[in-house]
C-alpha positions as CSV (number, residue, x, y, z in Angstrom):
1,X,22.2,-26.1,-12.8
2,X,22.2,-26.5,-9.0
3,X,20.4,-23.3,-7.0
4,X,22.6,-21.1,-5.1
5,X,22.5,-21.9,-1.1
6,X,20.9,-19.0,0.1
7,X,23.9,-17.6,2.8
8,X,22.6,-16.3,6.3
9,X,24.8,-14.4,8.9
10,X,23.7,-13.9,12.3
11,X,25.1,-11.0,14.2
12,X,24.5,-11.0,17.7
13,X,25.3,-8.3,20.6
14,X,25.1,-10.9,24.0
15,X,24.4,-7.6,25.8
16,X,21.7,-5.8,24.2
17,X,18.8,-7.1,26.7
18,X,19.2,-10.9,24.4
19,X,18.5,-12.6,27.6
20,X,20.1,-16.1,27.1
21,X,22.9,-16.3,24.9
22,X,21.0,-19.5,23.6
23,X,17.5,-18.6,22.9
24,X,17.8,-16.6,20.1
25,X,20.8,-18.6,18.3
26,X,18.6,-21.7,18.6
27,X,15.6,-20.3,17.1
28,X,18.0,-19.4,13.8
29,X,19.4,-22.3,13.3
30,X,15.8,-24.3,13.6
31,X,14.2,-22.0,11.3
32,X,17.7,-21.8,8.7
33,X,18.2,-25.1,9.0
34,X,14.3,-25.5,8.2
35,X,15.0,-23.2,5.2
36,X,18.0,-25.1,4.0
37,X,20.0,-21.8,4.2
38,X,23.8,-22.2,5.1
39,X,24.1,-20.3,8.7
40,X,26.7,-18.5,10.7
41,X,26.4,-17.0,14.0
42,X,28.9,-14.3,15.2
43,X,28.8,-12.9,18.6
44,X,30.1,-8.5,18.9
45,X,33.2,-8.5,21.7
46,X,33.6,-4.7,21.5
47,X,32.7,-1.6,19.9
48,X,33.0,-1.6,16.2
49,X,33.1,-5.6,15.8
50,X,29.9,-5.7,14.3
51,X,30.9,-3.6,11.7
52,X,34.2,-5.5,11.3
53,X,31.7,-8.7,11.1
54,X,29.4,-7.1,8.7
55,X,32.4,-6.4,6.1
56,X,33.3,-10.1,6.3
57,X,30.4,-11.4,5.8
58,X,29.1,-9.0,2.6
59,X,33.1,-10.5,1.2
60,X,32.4,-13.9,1.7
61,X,28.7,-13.4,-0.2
62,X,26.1,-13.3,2.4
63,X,22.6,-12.7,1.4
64,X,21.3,-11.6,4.3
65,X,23.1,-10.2,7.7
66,X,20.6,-10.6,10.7
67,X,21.6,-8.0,13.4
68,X,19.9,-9.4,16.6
69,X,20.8,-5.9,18.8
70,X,19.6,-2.3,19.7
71,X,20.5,1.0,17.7
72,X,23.6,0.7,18.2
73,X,24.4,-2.7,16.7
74,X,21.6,-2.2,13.9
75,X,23.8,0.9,13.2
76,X,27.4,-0.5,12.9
77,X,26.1,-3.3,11.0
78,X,23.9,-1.3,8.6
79,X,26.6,1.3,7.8
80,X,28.8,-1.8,6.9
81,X,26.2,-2.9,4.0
82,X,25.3,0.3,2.1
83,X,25.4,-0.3,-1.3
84,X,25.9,-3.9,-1.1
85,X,23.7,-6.7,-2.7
86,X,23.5,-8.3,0.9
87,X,19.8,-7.7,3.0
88,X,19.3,-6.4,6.2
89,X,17.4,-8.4,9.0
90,X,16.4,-7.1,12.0
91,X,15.6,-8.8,15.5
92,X,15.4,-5.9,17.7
93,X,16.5,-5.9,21.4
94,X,17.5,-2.7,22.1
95,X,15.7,0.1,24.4
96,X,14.8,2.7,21.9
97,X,14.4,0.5,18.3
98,X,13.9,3.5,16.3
99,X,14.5,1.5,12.7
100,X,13.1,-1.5,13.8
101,X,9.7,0.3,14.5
102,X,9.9,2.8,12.0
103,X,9.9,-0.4,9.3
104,X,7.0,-1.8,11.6
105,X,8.9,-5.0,12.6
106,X,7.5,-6.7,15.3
107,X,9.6,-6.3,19.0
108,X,9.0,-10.1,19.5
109,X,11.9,-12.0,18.3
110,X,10.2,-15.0,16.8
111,X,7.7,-12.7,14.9
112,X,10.3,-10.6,13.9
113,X,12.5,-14.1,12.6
114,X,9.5,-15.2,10.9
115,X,9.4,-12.2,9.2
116,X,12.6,-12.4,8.4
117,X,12.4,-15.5,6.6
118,X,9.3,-14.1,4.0
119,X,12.4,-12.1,2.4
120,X,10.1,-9.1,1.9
121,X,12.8,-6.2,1.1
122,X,12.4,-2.9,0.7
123,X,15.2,-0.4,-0.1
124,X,15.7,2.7,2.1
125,X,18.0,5.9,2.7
126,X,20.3,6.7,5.0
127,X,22.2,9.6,5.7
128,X,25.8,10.8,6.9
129,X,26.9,13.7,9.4
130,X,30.5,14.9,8.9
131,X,30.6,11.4,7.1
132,X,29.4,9.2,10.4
133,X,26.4,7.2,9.0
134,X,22.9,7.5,10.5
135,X,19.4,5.7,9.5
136,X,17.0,6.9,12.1
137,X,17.8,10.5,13.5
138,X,20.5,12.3,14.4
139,X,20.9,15.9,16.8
140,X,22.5,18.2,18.6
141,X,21.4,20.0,22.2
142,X,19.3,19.2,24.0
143,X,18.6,15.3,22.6
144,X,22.4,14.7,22.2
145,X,23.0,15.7,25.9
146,X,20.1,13.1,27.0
147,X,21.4,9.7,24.5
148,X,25.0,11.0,26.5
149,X,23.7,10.3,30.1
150,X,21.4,7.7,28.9
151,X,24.3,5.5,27.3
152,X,25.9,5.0,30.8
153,X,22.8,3.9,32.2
154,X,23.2,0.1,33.7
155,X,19.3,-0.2,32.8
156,X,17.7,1.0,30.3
157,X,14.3,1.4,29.4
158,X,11.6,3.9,29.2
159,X,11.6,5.3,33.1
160,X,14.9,5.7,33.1
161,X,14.9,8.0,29.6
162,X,11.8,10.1,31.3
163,X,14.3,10.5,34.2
164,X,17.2,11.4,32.3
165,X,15.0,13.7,30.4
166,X,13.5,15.7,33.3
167,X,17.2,15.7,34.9
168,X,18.6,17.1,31.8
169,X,15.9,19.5,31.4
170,X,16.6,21.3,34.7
171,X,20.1,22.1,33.9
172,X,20.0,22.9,30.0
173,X,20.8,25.9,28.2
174,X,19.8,26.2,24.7
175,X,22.4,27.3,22.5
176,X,22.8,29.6,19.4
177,X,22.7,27.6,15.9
178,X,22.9,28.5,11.9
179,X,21.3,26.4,9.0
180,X,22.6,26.0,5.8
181,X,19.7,24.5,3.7
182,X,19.1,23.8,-0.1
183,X,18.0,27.6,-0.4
184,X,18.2,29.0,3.2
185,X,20.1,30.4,6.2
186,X,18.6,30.4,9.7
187,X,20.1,31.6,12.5
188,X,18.2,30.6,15.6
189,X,18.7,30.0,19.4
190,X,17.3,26.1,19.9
191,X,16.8,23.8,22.8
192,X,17.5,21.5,19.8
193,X,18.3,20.6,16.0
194,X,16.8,17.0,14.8
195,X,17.6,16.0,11.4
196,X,15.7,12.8,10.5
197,X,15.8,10.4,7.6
198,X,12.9,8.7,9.9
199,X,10.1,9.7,12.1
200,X,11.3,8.8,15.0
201,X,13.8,8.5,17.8
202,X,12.8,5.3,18.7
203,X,9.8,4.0,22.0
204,X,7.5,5.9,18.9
205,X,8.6,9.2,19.8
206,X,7.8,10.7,16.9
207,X,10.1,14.2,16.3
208,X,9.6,14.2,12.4
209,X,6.0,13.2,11.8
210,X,6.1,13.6,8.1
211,X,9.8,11.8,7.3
212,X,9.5,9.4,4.7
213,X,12.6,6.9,5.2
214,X,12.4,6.5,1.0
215,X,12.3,9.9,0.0
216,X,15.9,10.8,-0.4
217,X,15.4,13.7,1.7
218,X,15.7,14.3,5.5
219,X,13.5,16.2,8.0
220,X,14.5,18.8,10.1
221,X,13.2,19.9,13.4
222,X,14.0,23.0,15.6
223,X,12.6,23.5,18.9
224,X,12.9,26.5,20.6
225,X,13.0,27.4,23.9
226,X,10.4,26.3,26.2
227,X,8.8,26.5,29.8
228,X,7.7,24.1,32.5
229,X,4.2,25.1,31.2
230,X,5.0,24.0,27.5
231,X,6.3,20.1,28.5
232,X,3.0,18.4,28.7
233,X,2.2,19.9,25.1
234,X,5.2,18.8,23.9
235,X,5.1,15.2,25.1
236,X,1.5,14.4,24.4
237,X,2.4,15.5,20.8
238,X,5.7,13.7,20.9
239,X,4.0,10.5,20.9
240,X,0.8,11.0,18.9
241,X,2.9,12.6,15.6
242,X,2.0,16.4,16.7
243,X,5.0,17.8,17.1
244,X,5.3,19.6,14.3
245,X,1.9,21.7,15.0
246,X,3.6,22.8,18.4
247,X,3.9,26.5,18.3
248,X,7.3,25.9,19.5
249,X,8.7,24.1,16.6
250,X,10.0,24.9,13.4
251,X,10.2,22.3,10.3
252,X,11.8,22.1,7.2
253,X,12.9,19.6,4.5
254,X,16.5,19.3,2.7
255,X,18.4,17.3,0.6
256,X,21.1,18.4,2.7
257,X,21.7,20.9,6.1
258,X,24.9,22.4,7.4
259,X,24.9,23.5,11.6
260,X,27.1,25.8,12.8
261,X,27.6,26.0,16.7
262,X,29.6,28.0,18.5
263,X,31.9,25.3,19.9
264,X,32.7,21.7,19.2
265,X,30.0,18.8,21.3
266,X,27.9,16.7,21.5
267,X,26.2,14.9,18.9
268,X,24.1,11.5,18.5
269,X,23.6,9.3,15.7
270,X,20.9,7.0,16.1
271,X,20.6,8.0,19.5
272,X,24.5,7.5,20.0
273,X,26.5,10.1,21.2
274,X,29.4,11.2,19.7
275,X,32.0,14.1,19.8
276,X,31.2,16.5,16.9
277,X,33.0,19.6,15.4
278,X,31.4,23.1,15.6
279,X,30.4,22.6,11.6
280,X,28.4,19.7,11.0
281,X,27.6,19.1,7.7
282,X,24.6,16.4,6.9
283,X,23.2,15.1,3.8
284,X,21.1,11.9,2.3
285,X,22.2,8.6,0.6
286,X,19.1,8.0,-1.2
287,X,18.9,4.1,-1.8
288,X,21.5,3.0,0.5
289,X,20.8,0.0,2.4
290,X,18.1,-3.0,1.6
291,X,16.0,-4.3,4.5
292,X,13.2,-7.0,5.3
293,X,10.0,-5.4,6.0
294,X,6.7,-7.0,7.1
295,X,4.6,-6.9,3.4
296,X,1.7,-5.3,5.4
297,X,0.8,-3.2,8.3
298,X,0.3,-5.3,11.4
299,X,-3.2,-5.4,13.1
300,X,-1.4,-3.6,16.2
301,X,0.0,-0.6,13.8
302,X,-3.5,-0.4,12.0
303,X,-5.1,0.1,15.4
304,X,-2.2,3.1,16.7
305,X,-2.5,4.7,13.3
306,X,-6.6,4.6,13.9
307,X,-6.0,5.9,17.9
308,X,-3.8,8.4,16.0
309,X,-6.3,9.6,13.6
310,X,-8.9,9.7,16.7
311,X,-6.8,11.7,18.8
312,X,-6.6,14.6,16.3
313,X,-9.9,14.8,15.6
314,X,-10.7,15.2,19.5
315,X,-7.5,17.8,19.8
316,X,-9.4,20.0,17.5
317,X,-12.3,20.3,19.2
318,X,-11.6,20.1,23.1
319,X,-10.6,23.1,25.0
320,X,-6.9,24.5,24.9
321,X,-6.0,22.5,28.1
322,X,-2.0,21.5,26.6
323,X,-1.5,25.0,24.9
């Protein structure tokens, strides 16, 4: 009996920082054609084609859908592929990443393509808010308000987040939120509410240090109100996976969460913002989605995660200087 042709579907975004429109699609096809896979490269037009691609291509029997993109393609193309037998591939060329780094695949696009190709999968959760799909994070305040003005940024990039950030900050008013957990109600004014199916938001900002993307459950970060004086805390721990022992946060874990605002805003998914109603109710699709993985840590991730472990050590024993 004749093997099956392994099916490949490349989904590109032209815009997402891919730099030539060639590069990338070249180094596919050489390495598919290397493979003896059967290839097809698709180009996103507008919002909401990749998802439109995605659906064809699961139809038609692909076995695996590279999204070539930032968050926001990963997204629409990963939402279109829950549940199916079709693997996710990711080349990441976006600003932020956050499920490209939380799997530790590399930001170079021919490591990341090589990896690909090793068809090392592992299965993961995702999670839906009011029944919009999310994999990394999603949020509302003071997060939601920054992915808003960040999104109609010409460049993006890590200055012009911090800038966004600071301008945000200056002119932000926290707002009044309730929590329905698994076996709690909380009703507390926030600056904002993070509920993550991953660690992080993406450039290894880490807002949920302990969220384990196979878990089937989501963590769920409050931070309250803050000063000028509390920011450099808050950042150092950010980015080190401290958050969470910031006097000014509050964690939980669920299965699933329901927030209550006053009024109907702002909300992102994946560090997209969207409209959202007042109630928001959020909950996790354990085992939704399978995606290619390096089998190992890289050398790079095994040195952070040492820096990491160094950098607490020293936290506990210097002065108070960021409390």
């Amino acid at each position: 009996m004749k093997n099956k042709t392994y099916k490949v579907q490349a989904i590109i975004n032209p815009v997402s920082g891919v730099g030539s429109k060639r590069k990338i699609p070249k180094m596919i096809e050489d390495i598919c054609e290397e493979k003896g896979y059967l290839l097809t490269i698709s180009f996103t037009e507008y919002t909401g084609h990749a998802s439109e691609l995605t659906r064809q291509a699961v139809e038609e029997g692909a076995d695996l859908i590279i999204a070539v993109g930032g968050d926001g393609t990963v997204n629409e193309i990963a939402q279109a592929m829950i549940h199916s037998e079709a693997v996710l591939g990711i080349i990441p060329k976006g600003s932020g990443n956050g499920l490209a780094r939380e799997l530790h695949i590399p930001m170079d696009s021919k490591r990341a393509l090589e990896m690909i190709v090793k068809r090392h999968a592992i299965t993961i959760d995702c999670c839906k808010a009011n029944d919009k799909v999310f994999f990394t994070t999603c949020g509302v305040g003071f997060d939601a308000a920054v992915s808003q003005k960040f999104s109609k940024e010409k460049r993006r990039g890590s200055l012009t987040y911090v800038k966004n950030t600071i301008g945000e900050y200056l002119s932000y008013k926290p707002e009044a939120y309730e929590l329905l957990t698994d076996n709690q109600t909380i009703k507390e004014k926030a600056f904002l509410v993070a509920c993550a199916n991953a660690s992080q938001y993406g450039n290894n900002a880490y807002i949920a240090p302990h969220a384990n993307i196979q878990d089937g459950k989501m963590d769920v970060t409050i931070l309250s109100p803050f000063t000028p004086l509390d920011i450099p805390s808050l950042a150092v721990q950010l980015f080190t996976k401290q958050i969470d022992r910031n006097s000014k946060i509050k964690t939980l874990t669920a299965n699933q969460v329901t927030i209550i605002r006053q009024k109907e805003g702002l909300m992102h998914l994946d560090g997209e913002p969207v409209m959202a109603e007042s109630r928001i109710d959020i909950s996790v699709i354990p085992k939704a989605l399978k995606v290619i993985t390096p089998r190992q840590l890289s050398f790079t991730r095994e040195v952070r995660d040492f820096f990491e472990q160094v950098t607490r050590f020293f936290d506990k024993r210097l002065p108070y200087i960021f409390r």
